[in-house]
C-alpha positions in Angstrom: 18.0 -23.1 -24.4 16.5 -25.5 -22.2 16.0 -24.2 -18.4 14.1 -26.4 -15.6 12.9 -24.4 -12.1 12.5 -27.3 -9.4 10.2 -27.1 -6.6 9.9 -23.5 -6.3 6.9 -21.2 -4.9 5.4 -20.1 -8.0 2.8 -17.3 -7.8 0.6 -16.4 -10.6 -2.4 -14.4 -10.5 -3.4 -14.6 -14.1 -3.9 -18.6 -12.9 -4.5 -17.3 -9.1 -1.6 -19.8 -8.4 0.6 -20.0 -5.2 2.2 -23.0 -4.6 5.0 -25.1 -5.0 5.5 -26.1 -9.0 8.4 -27.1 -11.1 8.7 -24.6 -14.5 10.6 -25.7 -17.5 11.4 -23.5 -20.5 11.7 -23.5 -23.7 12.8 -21.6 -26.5 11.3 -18.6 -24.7 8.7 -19.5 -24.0 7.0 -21.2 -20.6 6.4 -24.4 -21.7 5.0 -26.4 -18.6 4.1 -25.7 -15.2 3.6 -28.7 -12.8 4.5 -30.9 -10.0 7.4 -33.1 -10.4 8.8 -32.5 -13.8 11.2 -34.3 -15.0 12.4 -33.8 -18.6 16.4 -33.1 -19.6 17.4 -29.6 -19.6 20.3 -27.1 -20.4 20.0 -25.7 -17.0 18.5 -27.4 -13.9 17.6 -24.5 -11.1 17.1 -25.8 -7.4 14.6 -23.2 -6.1 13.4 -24.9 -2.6 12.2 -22.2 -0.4 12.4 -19.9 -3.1 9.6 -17.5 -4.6 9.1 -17.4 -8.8 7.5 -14.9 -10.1 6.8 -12.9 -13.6 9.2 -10.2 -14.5 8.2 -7.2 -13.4 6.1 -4.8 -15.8 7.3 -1.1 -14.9 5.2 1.4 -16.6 6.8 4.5 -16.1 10.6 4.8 -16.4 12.5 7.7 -17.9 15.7 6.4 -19.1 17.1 9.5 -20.9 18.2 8.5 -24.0 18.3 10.4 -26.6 20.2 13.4 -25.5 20.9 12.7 -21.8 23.0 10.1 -22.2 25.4 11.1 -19.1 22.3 10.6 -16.9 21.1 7.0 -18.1 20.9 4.8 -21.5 18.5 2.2 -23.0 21.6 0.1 -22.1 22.6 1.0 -19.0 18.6 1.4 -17.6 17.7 -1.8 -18.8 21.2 -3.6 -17.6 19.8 -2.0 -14.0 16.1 -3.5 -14.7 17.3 -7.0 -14.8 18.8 -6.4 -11.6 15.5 -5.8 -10.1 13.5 -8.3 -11.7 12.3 -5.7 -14.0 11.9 -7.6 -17.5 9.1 -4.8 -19.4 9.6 -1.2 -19.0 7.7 1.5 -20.9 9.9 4.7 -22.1 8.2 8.2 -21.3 8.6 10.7 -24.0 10.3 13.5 -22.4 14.2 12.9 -23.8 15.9 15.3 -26.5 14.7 15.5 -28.6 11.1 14.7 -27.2 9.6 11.6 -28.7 6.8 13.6 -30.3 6.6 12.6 -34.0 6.7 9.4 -35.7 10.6 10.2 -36.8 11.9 10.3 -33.2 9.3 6.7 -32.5 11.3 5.0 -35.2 14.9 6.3 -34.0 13.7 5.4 -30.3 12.9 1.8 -31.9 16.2 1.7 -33.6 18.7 2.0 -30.4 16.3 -0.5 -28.2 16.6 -2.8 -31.0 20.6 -2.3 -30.8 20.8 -2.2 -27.1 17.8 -3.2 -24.8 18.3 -5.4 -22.0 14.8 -5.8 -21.6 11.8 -5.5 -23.5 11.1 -1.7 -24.1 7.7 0.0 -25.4 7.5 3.6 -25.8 5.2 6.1 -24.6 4.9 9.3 -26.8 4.3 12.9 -25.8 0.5 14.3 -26.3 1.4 17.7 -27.3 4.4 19.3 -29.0 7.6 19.4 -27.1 5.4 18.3 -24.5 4.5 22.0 -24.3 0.9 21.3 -24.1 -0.2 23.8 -26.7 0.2 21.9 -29.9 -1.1 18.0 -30.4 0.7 15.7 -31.9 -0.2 12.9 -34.7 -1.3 10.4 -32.4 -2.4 7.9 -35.1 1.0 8.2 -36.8 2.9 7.9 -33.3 0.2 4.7 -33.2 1.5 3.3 -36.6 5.3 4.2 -35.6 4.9 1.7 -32.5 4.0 4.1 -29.4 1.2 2.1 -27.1 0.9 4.6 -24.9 1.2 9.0 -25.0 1.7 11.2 -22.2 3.5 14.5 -21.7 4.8 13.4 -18.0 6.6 16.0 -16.1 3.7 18.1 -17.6 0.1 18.7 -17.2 -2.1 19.7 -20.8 -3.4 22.6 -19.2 -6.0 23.5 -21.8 -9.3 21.6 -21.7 -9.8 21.7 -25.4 -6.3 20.1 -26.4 -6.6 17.1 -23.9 -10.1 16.1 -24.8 -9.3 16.4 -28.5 -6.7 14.1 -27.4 -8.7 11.7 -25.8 -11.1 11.5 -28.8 -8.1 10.5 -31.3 -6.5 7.9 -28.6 -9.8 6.5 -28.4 -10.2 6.0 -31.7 -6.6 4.9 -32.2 -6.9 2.7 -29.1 -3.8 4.0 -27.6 -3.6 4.9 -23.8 -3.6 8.1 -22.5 -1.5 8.6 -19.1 -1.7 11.9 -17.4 0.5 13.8 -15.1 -1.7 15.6 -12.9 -0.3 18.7 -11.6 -1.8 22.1 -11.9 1.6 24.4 -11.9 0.1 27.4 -11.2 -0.7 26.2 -7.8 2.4 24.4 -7.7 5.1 26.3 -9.0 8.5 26.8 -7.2 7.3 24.6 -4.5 10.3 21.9 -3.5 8.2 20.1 -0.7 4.8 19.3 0.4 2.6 22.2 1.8 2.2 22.6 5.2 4.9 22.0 8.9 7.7 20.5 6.8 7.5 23.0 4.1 7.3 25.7 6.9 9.8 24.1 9.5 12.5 24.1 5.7 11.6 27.8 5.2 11.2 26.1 1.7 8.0 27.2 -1.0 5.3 24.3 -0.5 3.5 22.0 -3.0 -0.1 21.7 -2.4 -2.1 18.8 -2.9 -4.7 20.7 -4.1 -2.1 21.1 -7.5 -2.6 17.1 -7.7 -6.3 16.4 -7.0 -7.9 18.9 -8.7 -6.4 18.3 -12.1 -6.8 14.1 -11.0 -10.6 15.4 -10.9 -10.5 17.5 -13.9 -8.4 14.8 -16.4 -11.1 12.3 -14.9 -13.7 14.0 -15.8 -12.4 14.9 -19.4 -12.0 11.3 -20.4 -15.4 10.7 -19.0 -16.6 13.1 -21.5 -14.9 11.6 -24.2 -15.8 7.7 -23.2 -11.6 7.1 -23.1 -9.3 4.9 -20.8 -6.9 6.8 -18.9 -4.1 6.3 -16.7 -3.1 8.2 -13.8 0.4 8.5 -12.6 2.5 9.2 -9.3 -0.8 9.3 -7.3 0.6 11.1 -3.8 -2.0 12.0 -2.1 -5.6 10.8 0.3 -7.5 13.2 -1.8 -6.5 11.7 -5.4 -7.4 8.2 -4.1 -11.1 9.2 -2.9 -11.5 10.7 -6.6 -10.2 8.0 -8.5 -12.6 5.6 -6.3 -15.4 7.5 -6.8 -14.8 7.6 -10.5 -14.1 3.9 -10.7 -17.2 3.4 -9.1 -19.6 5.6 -11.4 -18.2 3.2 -14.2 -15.4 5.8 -15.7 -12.0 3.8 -17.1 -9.5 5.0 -15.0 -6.4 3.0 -13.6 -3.4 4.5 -11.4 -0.3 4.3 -10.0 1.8 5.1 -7.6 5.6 4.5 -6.7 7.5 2.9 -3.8 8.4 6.3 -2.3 5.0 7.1 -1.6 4.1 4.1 0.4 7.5 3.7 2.6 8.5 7.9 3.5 6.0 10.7 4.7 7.6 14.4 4.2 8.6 14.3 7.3 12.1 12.0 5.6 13.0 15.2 3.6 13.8 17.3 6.9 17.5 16.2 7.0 17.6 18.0 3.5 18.5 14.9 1.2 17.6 15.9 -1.9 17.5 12.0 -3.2 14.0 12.2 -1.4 13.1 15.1 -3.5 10.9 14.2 -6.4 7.2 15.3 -8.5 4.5 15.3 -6.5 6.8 15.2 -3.3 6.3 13.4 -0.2 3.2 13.7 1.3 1.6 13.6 5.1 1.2 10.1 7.1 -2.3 10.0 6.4 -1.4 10.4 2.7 1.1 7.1 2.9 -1.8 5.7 4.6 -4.1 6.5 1.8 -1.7 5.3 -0.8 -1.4 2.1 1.3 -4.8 1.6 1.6 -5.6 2.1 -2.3 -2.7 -0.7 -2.9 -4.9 -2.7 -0.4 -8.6 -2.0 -2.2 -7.3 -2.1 -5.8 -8.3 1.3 -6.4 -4.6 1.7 -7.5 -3.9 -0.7 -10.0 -0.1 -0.6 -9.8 3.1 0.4 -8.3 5.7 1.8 -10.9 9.0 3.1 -10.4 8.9 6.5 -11.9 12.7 6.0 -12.1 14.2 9.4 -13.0 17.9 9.7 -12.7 20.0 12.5 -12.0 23.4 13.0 -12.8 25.2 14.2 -8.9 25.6 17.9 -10.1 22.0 17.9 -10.3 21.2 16.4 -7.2 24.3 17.4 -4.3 23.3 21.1 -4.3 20.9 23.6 -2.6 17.6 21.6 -2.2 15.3 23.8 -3.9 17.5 24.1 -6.8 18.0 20.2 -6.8 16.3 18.2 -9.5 13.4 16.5 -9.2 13.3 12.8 -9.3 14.5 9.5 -7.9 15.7 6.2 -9.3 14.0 3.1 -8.2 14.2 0.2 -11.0 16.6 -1.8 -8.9 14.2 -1.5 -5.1 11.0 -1.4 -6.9 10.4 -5.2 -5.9 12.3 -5.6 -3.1 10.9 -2.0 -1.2 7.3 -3.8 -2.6 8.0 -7.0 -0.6 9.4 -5.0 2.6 6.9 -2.4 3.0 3.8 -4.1 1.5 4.0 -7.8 2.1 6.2 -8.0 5.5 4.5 -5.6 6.9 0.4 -7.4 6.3 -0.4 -4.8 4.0 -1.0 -7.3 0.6 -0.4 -10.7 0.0 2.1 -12.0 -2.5 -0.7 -12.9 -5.1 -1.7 -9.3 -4.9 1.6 -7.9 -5.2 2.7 -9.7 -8.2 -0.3 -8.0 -9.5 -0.2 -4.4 -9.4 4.0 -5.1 -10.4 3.0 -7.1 -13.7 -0.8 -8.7 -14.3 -2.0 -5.3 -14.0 0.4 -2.3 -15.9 0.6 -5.3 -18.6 -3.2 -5.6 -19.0 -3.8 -1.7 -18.7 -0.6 -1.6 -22.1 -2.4 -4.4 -23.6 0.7 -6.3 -24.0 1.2 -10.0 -23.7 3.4 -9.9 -20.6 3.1 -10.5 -16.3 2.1 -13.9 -16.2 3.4 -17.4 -16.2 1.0 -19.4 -18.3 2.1 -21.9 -20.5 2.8 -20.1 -24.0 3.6 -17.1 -22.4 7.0 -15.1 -22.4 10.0 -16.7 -20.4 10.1 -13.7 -18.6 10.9 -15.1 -14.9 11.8 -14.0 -11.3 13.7 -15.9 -9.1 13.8 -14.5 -5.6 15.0 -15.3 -2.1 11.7 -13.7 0.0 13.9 -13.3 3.3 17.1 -12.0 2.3 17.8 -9.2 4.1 20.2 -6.6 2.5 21.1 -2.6 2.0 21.3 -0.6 -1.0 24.8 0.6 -1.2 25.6 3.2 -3.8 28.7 1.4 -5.4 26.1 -1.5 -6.2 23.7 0.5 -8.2 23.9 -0.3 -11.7 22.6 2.9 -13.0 24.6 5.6 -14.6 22.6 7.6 -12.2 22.6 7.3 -8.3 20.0 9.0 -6.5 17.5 6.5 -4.5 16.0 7.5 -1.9 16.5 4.2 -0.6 20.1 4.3 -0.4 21.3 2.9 3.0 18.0 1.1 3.4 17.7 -2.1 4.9 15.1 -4.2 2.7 14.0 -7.8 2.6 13.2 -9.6 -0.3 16.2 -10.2 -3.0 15.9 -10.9 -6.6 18.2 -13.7 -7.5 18.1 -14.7 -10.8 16.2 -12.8 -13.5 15.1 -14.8 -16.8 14.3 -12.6 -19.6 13.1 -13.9 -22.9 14.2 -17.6 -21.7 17.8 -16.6 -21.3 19.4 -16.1 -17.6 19.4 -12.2 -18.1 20.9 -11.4 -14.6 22.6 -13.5 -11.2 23.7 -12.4 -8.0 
C-alpha cells in the first residue's frame, strides 16, 4: 500500500527535523520525506496544522499474557497501543508462567506472532521465577529472542547474583533493566512516607527503598563495565545519583512514567486506588525533580509502566488494592499536556525520550522517520482537547489514573508497519 502525508508538521530528532514536509510510503517502509511531493498514492492524507511523528517506543509494558489473560492480552494491549500512537512495546517477564527460560521466550514469540497489533520484543526475567535467588540462562534467553532481562516488580537483592548477571549480559550484549526497590525498607507500605502516608493512617514507602538500591545497582554495573537501565525513577534523590553516575562516565539510562510528572501524593488523599502504583507518588519537589531530569536528559525516557488490573483488584480497601496503573492509551497525550503545554520540553525533545531514545537504549531499528526506516507513523491533532472516559479505554483493564482528565494533544491516525493501524 501506497500512503501520501501532505503538508504536515513532521518532527524528527534522529534528522533534528521540525517542519512542514510531505511523507509518502511505501511497502512499509518511509520512502521519501520532502516538500511538495507529488507522486500517485493508495491513500492521500491532508495533515495541515497537523503534527507527524514516529510511533511511539514504550519500554516497559506488562501486558499479562500468559496466565492473566482476564487482566490484558498481546491482542487486546497492543489493540490499545495503536490507540495511543504506541507502535513498539517491550513485554516484561513477570506473566505465568514467568518468561524465565528459553521454552516460555519461544511460546511468548509464538502468540505475538499470532496476535500482535504492534511490534512486540520481550524482556526476560534475571533470576528464577523472578525470585532473585537463582539466574537464569541469559545467553539462551539471548538466542531465544529476549533483548532485554529484568525481574521488574522485583529487586535481585543479593550482590553476587546481579553482578554475575551483569557479567553474562555484557558478554551477551543484552540489557539489563533494574527495578530498584529495597523491600525490606519498603514492605507493606501503600503510599509515600511522610504527611500523606500519616494524614491515610496508611504504612509509608520510603524513598530511601528507591535511591539506595538506584545507588547500589549503579554501582554494580560499574564494577562489571555493563549498560544498565533504570526504571520508574520516582524520586529527587534517584535523579541526583543517576546524574552523578552519568557524569563519572557509568552507562546508565532511566525512565520514568507519566504519573510521576503530572500527580504528587498529595492526589492519593481521596483514596483512589487507580493512583496507587510501585514506587508510589512522590512529594512536589520530587515531580519537580522528575520534571527537571526530563528537561536535562538525565532521564532518557518516559514509559508507561502500563500494569492493568482487573476491578476486583483495584475497587477495594486501598492497602489491599493492587499495585499498578495503565497508561498505553495517555502516555503521549499526558506527554504533550504536562510536558510541552506547559514549557517544560519542546516537541523535538519529547519525541525523543517516547521513541529515539528507549529505541536506541533496545538497539532496535525503530523511533525515527528517515527514509528506509519503518512506516511506523503518528498522526496527531496537537490542540485537541479531550477526557479519558472509562467506556473509551480499549484495554481489558481499566484503571488510569488519568481517568476524568482533561488532556490536550490527540492521536489521530496511527500507521504501523505502513498499514493505517488505528482512526479516530
Amino acid at each position: 500500500m501506497k500512503i501520501l502525508i501532505k503538508n504536515a508538521r513532521v518532527i524528527d530528532p534522529a534528522n533534528n527535523l521540525d517542519d512542514i514536509r510531505d511523507i509518502l510510503i511505501e511497502d512499509a517502509k518511509i520512502s521519501k520525506v520532502a516538500q511538495d511531493i507529488n507522486e500517485p498514492a493508495d491513500e492521500v492524507i491532508f495533515a495541515k496544522d497537523k503534527i507527524v511523528l514516529p510511533g511511539v517506543v514504550d519500554m516497559h509494558v506488562h501486558l499479562r499474557e500468559p496466565g492473566r489473560e482476564d487482566k490484558e492480552t498481546i491482542a487486546s494491549g497492543t489493540s490499545s497501543a495503536l490507540k495511543g500512537g504506541v507502535t513498539t512495546v517491550l513485554a516484561m517477564p513477570n506473566t505465568t508462567p514467568c518468561i524465565d527460560c528459553p521454552r516460555s521466550v519461544k511460546l511468548l514469540k509464538e502468540i505475538i506472532n499470532r496476535t500482535a497489533k504492534t511490534d512486540v520484543f520481550i524482556c526476560a526475567a534475571i533470576t528464577k521465577d523472578r525470585q532473585g535467588d537463582v539466574l537464569n540462562d541469559i545467553a539462551g534467553l539471548r538466542q531465544a529472542g529476549a533483548i532485554a532481562i529484568s525481574d521488574d516488580g522485583a529487586s535481585v537483592d543479593s550482590d553476587e547474583i546481579l553482578l554475575t548477571a551483569f557479567k553474562k549480559a555484557k558478554k551477551e550484549n543484552i540489557l539489563v533493566i533494574c527495578h530498584c526497590e529495597d523491600k525490606t525498607l519498603s514492605r507493606g507500605g501503600s503510599v509515600n512516607l511522610g504527611f500523606t502516608s500519616t494524614r491515610m493512617g496508611l504504612k509509608g514507602i520510603s524513598k530511601e527503598s528507591e535511591y539506595k538500591r538506584v545507588e547500589r545497582d549503579i554501582r554494580l554495573a560499574e564494577k562489571a563495565g555493563a549498560s544498565l537501565h533504570i526504571a520508574h525513577i520516582s524520586c529527587k534523590e534517584s535523579v541526583e545519583i543517576i546524574a552523578a553516575a552519568k557524569k563519572r562516565g557509568v552507562r546508565v539510562t532511566a525512565e520514568t512514567a507519566p504519573h510521576y510528572f503530572t500527580f504528587s501524593d498529595e492526589a492519593v488523599l481521596g483514596y483512589d486506588t487507580n493512583l496507587k502504583m510501585n514506587p508510589p507518588l512522590r512529594g512536589k519537589e520530587d515531580l519537580d525533580a522528575i520534571r527537571q531530569g526530563l528537561r536535562t536528559g538525565v532521564i532518557d525516557v518516559i514509559a508507561s509502566d502500563h500494569a492493568p488490573h482487573t476491578e476486583n483488584e483495584k475497587d477495594i480497601e486501598f492497602e489491599r488494592a493492587e499495585f499498578g496503573v495503565i497508561g498505553l492509551e495517555t502516555i503521549l497525550s499526558v506527554s504533550i499536556t504536562e510536558l510541552v503545554h506547559s514549557g517544560v520540553l519542546t516537541w523535538l525533545e519529547l519525541v525523543k525520550r517516547l521513541s529515539l531514545n528507549p529505541a536506541g537504549i533496545l538497539k532496535i531499528r525503530k523511533g525515527t522517520l528517515c527514509v528506509g526506516a519503518d512506516a511506523d507513523i503518528i498522526l496527531l491533532d496537537p490542540q485537541k482537547e479531550w477526557v479519558l472516559n472509562k467506556v473509551d479505554i480499549v484495554s481489558k483493564s481499566k484503571n488510569s489514573p488519568f481517568l476524568g482528565k482533561k488532556l490536550k494533544g490527540r492521536v489521530e491516525l496511527t500507521i504501523r508497519a505502513g498499514n493505517i493501524a488505528y482512526k479516530l
